[in-house]
N, C-alpha and C positions, 0 to 999 in steps of 0.2 A: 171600102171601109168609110164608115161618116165622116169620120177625122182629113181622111184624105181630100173627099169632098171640100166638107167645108175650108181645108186651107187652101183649096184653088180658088174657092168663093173669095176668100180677102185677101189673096195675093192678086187677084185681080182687083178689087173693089179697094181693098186698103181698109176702111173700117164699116162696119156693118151692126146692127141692133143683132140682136136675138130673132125680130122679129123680121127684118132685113133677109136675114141668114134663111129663116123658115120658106120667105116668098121665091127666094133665089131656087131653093131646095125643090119646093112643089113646081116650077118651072124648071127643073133640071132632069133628069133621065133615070134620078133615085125614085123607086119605085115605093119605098116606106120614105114617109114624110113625119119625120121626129120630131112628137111633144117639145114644146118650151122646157120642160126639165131635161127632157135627154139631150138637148143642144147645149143647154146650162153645162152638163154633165160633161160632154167634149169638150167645150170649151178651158175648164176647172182642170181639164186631166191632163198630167204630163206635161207640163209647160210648152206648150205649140204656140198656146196663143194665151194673149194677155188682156186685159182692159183697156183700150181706146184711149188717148189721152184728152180727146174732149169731154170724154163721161164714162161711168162703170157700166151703163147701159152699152156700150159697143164697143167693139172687139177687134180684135186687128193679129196679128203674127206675130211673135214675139222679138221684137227688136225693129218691125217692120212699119210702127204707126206714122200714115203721115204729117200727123199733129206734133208728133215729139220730135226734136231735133236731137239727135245723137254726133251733132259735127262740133269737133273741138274748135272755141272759138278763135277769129284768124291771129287775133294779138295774144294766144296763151302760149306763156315761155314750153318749148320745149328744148331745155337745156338736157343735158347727159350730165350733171356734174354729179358726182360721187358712183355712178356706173362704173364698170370693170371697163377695162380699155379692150379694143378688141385685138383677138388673135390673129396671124398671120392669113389663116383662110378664111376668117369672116372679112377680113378687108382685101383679099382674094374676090372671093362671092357678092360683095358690094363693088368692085369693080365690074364683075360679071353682068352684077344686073343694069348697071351702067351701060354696056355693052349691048345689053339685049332691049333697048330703049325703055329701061325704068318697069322690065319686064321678068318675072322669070318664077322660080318656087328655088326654096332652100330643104334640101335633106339633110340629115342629122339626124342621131342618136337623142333621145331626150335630154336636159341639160347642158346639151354642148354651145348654146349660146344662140340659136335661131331670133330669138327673141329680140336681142341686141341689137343684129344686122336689121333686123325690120324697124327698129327704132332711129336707128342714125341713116336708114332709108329716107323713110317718112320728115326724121328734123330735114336731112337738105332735102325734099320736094316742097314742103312748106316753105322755107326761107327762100325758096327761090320764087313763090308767090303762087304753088299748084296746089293740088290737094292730093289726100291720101286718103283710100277705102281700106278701111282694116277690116 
């Protein structure tokens, strides 16, 4: 599928033109080599991929541009206050992943609070001066 295609082209390249995207394409092992609009068209479709943050001319994965910074800056408060305090097995599970060197996944029912534990993960790996990928 083009779509497919083209997101190995910018998950490798990072961000590409339309026209980028075309020359990679005719040097690839696609054997139909798609118009400017039809690249336009995959692009527009589905939210895969977004606009470049250097310019609307090129393209990137969505959430993936190397131009945009999507990293919370290092001095923004991330305080808990008016949060729900956690339950007995979310600070069970936060010891867990303590254990597993700041490593691990949480199961859970929808609602039951995942969201939480990942937050007062993430405040002590910041305060203590790391980072966190969400």
């Amino acid at each position: 599928m083009l779509s497919d295609v083209v997101a190995l082209i910018l998950a490798s390249e990072g961000c590409c033109t339309i026209d980028e995207l075309g020359e990679a394409l005719s040097s690839s092992l696609v054997s139909a080599h798609p118009t400017h609009d039809a690249l336009l068209a995959v692009l527009g479709d589905g939210g895969l991929f977004e606009p470049c943050a250097v310019g609307s001319e090129a393209w990137s994965l969505t959430g993936h541009c190397p131009h945009r910074s999507h990293a919370i800056p290092v001095d923004a408060s991330l305080g808990l206050e008016g949060f729900p305090s956690m339950f007995g097995w979310q600070r069970e599970a936060l010891e867990a992943w303590h254990a597993a060197g700041s490593r691990g996944l949480i199961e859970a029912v929808t609602g039951a609070g995942k969201s939480l534990v990942a937050l007062h993960a993430i405040r002590e790996i910041v305060a203590q001066g790391g980072r966190a990928l969400v």
